[in-house]
C-alpha positions as a Python dict, from the first residue, in 0.01 Angstrom:
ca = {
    (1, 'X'): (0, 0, 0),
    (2, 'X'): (-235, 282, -31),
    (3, 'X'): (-583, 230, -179),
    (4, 'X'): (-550, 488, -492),
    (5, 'X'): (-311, 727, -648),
    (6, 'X'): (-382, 1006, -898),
    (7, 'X'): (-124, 1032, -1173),
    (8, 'X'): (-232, 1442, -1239),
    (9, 'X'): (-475, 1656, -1071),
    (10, 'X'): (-667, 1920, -1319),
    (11, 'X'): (-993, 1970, -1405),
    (12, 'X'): (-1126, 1598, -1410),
    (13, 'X'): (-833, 1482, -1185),
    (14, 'X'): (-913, 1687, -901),
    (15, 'X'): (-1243, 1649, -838),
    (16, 'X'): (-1213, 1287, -853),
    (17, 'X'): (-953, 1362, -596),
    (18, 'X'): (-1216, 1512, -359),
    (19, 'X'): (-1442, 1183, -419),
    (20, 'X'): (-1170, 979, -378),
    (21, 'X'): (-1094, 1152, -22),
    (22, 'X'): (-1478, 1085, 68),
    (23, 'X'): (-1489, 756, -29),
    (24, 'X'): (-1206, 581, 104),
    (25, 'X'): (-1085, 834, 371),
    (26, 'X'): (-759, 1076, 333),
    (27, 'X'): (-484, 827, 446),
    (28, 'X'): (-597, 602, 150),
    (29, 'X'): (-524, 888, -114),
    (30, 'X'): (-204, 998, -237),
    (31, 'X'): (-178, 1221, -581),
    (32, 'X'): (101, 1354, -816),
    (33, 'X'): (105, 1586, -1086),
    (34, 'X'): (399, 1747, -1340),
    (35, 'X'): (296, 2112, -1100),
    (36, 'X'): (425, 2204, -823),
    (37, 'X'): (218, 2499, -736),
    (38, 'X'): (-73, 2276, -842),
    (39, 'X'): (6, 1990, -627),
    (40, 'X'): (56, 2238, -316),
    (41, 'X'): (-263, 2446, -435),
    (42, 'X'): (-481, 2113, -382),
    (43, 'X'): (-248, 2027, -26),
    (44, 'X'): (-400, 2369, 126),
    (45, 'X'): (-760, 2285, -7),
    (46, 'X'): (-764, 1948, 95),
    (47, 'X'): (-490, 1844, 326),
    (48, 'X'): (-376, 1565, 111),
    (49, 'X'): (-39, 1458, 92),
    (50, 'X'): (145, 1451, -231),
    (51, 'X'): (446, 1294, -461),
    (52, 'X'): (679, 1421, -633),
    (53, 'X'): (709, 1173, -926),
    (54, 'X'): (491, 866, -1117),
    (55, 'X'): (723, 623, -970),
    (56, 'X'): (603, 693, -607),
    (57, 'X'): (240, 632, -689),
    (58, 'X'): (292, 322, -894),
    (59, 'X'): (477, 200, -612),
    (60, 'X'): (220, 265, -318),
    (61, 'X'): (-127, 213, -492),
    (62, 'X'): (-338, -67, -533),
    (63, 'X'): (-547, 125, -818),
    (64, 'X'): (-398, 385, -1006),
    (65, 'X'): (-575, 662, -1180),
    (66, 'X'): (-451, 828, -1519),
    (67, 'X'): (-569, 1151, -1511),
    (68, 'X'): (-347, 1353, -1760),
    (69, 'X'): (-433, 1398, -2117),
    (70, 'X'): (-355, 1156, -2392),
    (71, 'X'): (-60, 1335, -2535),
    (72, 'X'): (116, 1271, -2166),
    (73, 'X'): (-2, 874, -2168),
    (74, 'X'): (333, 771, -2311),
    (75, 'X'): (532, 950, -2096),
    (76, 'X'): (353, 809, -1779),
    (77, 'X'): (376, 509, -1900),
    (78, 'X'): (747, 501, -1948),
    (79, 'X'): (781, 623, -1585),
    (80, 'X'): (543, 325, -1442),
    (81, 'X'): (552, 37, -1714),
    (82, 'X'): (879, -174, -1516),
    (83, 'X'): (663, -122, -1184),
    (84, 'X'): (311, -216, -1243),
    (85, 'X'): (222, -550, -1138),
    (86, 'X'): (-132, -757, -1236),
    (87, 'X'): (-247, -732, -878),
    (88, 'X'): (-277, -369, -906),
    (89, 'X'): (-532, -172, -1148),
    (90, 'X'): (-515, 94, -1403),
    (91, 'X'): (-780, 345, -1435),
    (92, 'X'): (-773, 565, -1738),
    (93, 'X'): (-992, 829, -1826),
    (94, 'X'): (-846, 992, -2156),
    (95, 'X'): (-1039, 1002, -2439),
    (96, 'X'): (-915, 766, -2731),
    (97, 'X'): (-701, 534, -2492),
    (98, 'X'): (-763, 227, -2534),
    (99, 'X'): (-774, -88, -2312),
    (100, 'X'): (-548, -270, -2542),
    (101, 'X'): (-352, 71, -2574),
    (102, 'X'): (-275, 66, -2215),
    (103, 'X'): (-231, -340, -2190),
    (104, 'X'): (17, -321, -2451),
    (105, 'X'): (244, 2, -2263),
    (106, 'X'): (244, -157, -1967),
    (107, 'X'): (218, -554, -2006),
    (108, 'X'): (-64, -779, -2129),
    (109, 'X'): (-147, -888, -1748),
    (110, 'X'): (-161, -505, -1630),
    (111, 'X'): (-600, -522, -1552),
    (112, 'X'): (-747, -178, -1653),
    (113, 'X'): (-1087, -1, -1614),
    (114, 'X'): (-1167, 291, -1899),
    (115, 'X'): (-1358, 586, -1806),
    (116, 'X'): (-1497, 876, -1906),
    (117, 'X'): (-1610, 1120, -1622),
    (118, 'X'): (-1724, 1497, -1700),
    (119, 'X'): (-1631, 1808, -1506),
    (120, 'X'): (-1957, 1856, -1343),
    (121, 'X'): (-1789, 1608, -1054),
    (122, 'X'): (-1668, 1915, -914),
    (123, 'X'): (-2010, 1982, -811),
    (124, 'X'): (-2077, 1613, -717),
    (125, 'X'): (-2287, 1574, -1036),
    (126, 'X'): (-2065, 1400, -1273),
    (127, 'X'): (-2148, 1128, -1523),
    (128, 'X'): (-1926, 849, -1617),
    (129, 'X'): (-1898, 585, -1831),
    (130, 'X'): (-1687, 311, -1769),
    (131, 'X'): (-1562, -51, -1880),
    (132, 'X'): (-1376, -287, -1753),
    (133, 'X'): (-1096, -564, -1918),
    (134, 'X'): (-1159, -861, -2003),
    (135, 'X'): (-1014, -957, -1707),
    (136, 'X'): (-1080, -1099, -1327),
    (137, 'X'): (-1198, -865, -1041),
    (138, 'X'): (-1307, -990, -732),
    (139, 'X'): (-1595, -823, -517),
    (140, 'X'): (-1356, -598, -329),
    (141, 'X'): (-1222, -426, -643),
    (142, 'X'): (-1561, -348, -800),
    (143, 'X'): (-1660, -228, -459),
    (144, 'X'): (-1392, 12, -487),
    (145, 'X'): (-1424, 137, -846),
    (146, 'X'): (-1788, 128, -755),
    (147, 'X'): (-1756, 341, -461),
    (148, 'X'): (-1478, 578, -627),
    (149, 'X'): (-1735, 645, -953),
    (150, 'X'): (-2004, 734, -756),
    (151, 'X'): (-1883, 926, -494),
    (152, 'X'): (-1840, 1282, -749),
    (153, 'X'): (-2203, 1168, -939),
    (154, 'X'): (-2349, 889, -1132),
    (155, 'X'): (-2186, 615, -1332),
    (156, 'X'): (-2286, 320, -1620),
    (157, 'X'): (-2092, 44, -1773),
    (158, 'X'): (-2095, 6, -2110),
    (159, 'X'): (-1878, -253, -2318),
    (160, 'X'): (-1606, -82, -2479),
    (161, 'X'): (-1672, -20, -2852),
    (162, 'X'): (-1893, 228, -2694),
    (163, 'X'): (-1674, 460, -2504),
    (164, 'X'): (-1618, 687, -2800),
    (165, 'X'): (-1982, 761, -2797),
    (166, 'X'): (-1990, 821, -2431),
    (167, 'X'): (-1734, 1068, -2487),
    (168, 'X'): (-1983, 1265, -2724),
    (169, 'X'): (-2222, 1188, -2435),
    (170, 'X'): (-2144, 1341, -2103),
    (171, 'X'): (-1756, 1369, -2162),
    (172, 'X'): (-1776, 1695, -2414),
    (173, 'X'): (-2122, 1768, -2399),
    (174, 'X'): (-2121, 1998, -2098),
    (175, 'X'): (-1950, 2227, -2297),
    (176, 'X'): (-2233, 2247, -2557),
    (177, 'X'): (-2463, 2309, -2241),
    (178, 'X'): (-2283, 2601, -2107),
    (179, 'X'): (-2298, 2749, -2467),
    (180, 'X'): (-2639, 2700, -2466),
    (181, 'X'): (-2726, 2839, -2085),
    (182, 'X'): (-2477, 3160, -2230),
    (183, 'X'): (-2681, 3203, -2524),
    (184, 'X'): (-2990, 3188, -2379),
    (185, 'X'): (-2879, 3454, -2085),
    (186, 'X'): (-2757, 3693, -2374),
    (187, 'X'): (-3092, 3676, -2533),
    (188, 'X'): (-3281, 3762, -2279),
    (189, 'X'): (-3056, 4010, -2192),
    (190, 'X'): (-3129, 4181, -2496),
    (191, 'X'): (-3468, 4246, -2351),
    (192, 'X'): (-3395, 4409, -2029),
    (193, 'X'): (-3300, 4123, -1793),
    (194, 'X'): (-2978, 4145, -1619),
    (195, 'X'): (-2731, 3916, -1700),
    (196, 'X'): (-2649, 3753, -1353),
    (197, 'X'): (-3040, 3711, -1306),
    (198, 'X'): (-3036, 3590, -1707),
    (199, 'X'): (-2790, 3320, -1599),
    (200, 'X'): (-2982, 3214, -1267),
    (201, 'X'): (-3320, 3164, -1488),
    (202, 'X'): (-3183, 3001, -1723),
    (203, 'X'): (-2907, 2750, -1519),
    (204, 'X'): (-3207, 2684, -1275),
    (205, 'X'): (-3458, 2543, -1609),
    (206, 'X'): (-3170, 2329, -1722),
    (207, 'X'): (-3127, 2162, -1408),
    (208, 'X'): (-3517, 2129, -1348),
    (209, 'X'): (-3536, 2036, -1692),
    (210, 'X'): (-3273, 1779, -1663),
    (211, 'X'): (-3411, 1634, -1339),
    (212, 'X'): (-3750, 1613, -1485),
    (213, 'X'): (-3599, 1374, -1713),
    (214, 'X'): (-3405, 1144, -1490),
    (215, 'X'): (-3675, 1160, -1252),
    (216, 'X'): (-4000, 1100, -1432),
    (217, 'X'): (-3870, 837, -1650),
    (218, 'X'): (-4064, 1028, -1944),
    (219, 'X'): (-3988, 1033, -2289),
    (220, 'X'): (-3774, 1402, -2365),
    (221, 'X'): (-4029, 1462, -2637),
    (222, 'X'): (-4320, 1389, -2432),
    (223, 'X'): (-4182, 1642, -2183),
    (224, 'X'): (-4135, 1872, -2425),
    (225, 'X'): (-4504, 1834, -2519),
    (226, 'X'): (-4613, 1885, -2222),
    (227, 'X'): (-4478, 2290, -2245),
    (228, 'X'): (-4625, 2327, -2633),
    (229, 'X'): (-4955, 2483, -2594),
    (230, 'X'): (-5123, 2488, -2898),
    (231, 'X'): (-5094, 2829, -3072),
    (232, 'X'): (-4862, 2969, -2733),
    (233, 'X'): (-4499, 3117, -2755),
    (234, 'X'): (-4300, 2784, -2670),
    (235, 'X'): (-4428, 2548, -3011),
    (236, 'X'): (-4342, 2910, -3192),
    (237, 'X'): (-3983, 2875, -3000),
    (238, 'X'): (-3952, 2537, -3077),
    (239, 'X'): (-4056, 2581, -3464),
    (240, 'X'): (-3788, 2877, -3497),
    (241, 'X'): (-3510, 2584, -3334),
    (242, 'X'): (-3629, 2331, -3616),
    (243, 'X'): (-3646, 2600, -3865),
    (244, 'X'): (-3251, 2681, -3790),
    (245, 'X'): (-3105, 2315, -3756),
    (246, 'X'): (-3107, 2303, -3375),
    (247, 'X'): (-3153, 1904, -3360),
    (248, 'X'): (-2907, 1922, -3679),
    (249, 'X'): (-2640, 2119, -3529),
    (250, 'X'): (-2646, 1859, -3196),
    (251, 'X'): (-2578, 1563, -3411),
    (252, 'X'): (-2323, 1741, -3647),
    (253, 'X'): (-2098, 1821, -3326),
    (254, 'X'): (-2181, 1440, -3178),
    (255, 'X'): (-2044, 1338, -3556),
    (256, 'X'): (-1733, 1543, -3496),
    (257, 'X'): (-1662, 1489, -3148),
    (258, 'X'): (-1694, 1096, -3229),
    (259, 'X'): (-1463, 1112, -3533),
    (260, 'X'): (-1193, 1324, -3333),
    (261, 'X'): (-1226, 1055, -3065),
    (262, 'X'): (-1194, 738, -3289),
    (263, 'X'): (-857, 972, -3447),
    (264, 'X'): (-721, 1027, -3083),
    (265, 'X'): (-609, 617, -3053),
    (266, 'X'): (-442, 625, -3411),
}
């Protein structure tokens, strides 16, 4: 039996894909996914072998990730649900899908880990969230999903009436940081700067930015402080932001990304 099999391979599946590879070593990673010219794209980039169907993976895998979106769940689960057996494990990372959602497809004794990685994993800079059933793992198993979770970036357990908010968290939030990075390029762009060296300026500050924070263990606001000189162009900046709703229009889209997260699982 091989170590772990990827139901799908896009965006999120296929960089967990690459970690996978790293982790446990190709022979100990096989992968699927509905595309064929996808699943031969990522056979030239990686040399990993593929299957042709669900089945095969459910079949060959001790831990089993489910890395198609949640519209496709039921389908997969169809193809797998007379196969799965309670020594092997389910990982899902689909926003909305519950534990008890996937228990219930495939069998009460089915054990399953929920996750919620981001696309920066393609860079080896991902964030995930994960939980785990309310079931028994030994040692070996956490090993793995340890080892699987942290080899495309960084990874915390939460209990599960959380996940929705990690989803608002890391799992859609990188989109509201590339808007911000492109609208910060165009309007310095507007001044004279051009735009690939706009992009480089201002991708480079959030990553310093963002290290400063996981690095120094500071408070955000105190960091923020630190830039405000009194009567100098960033507190002028950062009145304009609160003058416009900037902190508003962050929690407004965490509202709606939750509530569109909680309606996925009805």
């Amino acid at each position: 039996m091989a170590m772990m099999g990827f139901i799908g391979a896009g965006n999120m599946g296929y960089p967990m894909i690459r970690g996978a590879m790293k982790a446990f070593g190709t022979e100990q990673v096989i992968f699927t996914d509905v595309s064929l010219e996808r699943r031969e794209f990522i056979k030239q980039e990686t040399g990993l072998n593929y299957v042709s169907d669900n089945v095969s993976i459910a079949a060959a895998c001790k831990f089993i990730v489910l890395a198609v979106k949640p519209q496709f769940y039921e389908d997969v689960f169809n193809d797998i649900k007379e196969i799965i057996t309670k020594e092997q494990v389910i990982i899902s990372i689909a926003a909305g899908v519950t534990i008890d959602n996937v228990k219930s497809a495939l069998g009460g004794t089915v054990r399953v880990v929920r996750a919620m990685p981001n696309t920066p994993a393609m860079v080896t800079e991902g964030m995930s969230g994960v939980c785990f059933s309310q079931d028994i793992y030994n040692e070996e198993e956490k090993e793995v999903v340890d080892r699987l979770f942290s080899s495309f970036g960084q990874y915390q357990i939460f209990d599960e009436k959380l996940m929705n908010a990690v989803v608002c968290a890391n799992g859609s939030s990188p989109a509201y940081v590339y808007m911000f990075i492109e609208a910060l390029a165009d309007s310095v762009v507007k001044y004279g700067i051009p735009r690939d060296k706009a992009y480089t300026l201002v991708a480079q500050t959030v990553l310093g930015a963002a290290k400063m924070v996981l690095e120094t263990k500071e408070h955000p606001g105190k960091l923020k402080d630190q830039v405000c000189s009194p009567g100098g162009t960033t507190i002028a900046a950062v009145a304009a932001l609160e003058e416009y709703g900037f902190r508003n229009a962050i929690i407004k889209a965490t509202d709606a990304c939750y509530e569109r997260a909680v309606s996925l699982k009805k």
